[in-house]
N, C-alpha and C positions, 0 to 999 in steps of 0.2 A: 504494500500500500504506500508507503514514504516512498519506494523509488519512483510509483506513478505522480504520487505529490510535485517529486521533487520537475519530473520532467513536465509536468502541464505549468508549476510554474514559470522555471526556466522560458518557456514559450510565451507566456502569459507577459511577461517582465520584457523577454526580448521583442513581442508584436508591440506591445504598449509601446517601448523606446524606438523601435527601428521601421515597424511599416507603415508606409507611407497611407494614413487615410485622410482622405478628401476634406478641405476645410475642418481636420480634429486638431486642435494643437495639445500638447501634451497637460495642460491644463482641463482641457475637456476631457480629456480619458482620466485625468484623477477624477472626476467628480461625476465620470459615468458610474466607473468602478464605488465611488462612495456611497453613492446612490441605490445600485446594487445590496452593496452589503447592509445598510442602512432599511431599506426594503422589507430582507431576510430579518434582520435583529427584531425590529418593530410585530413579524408573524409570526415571532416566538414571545409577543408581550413581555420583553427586555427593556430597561433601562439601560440607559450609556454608563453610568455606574456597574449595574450588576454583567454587562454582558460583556466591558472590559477586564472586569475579575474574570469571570469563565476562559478569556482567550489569552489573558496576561500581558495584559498590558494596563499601561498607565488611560485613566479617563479622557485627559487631555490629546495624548496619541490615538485614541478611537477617533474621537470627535475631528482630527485632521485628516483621519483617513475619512470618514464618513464627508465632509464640507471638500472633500476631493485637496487639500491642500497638500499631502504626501500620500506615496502606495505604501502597504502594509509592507513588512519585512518577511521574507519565506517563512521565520518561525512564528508569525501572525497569521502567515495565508497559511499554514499548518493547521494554524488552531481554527481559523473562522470555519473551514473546511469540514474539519471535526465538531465545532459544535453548531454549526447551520445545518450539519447532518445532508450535504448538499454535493453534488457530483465536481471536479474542480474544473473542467469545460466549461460550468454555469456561466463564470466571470469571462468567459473569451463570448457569448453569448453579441454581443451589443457589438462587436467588430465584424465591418461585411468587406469580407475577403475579394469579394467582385468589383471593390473599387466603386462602386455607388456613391455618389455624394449622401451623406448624413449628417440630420445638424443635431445637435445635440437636445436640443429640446423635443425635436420631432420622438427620437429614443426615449425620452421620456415620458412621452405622451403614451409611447404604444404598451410602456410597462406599464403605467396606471391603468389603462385600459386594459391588459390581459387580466387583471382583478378583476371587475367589474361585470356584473349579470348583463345580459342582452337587452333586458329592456333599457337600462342605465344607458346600454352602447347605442339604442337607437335614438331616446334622446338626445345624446351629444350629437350624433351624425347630425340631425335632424336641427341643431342648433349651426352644426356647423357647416350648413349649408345656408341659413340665415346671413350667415357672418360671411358669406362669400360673396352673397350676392349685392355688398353692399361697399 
């Protein structure tokens, strides 16, 4: 399991610094990535206190990772892994390999929206077709 760990971060670390995606600068991918994990904490009804003790780290280093200001360290991306109880591919999720333009907001719309029941998603639609037409 660690050596799967170790190689999806490795990747994870080097797509974040090295591949080229479209209008992301390296600031946007801290705070996709925080966002993410942030997401996960909150559907375990966690506080930034209790669920920085779980992963071992200091409160204030959660909180940087989550506001996208720093990436977690592989012995953080260890533990999140372990106690989001969550595949570590998850976090490469939000990066499209196809070179597609993405803006970061649009990504975060569509993660709010994978929550959300159908009827919820057709009211939005439904609103945000108001919103176009104008």
């Amino acid at each position: 399991m660690c050596k799967h760990l170790i190689i999806v971060f490795i990747l994870l670390i080097f797509i974040l610094n090295n591949f080229t995606i479209e209008n992301m600068d390296e600031n946007s991918k801290k705070t996709i990535l925080g966002n993410l994990i942030k997401k996960e904490r909150k559907k375990l009804k966690l506080s930034q206190d209790k669920f920085s003790e779980l992963i071992g780290i200091d409160p204030t280093n959660l909180s940087k990772i989550e506001r996208g200001i720093s990436f977690p360290s592989f012995a953080t991306f260890c533990s999140l892994i372990e106690v989001l109880k969550i595949e570590p591919n998850y976090f490469l999720g939000f990066i499209n390999f196809e070179k597609v333009e993405k803006n970061p907001k649009d990504l975060e719309l569509l993660e709010n929206l994978k929550t959300l029941p159908d009827d919820a998603k057709d009211k939005i639609n439904e609103l945000i077709l108001i919103l176009k037409t104008k």
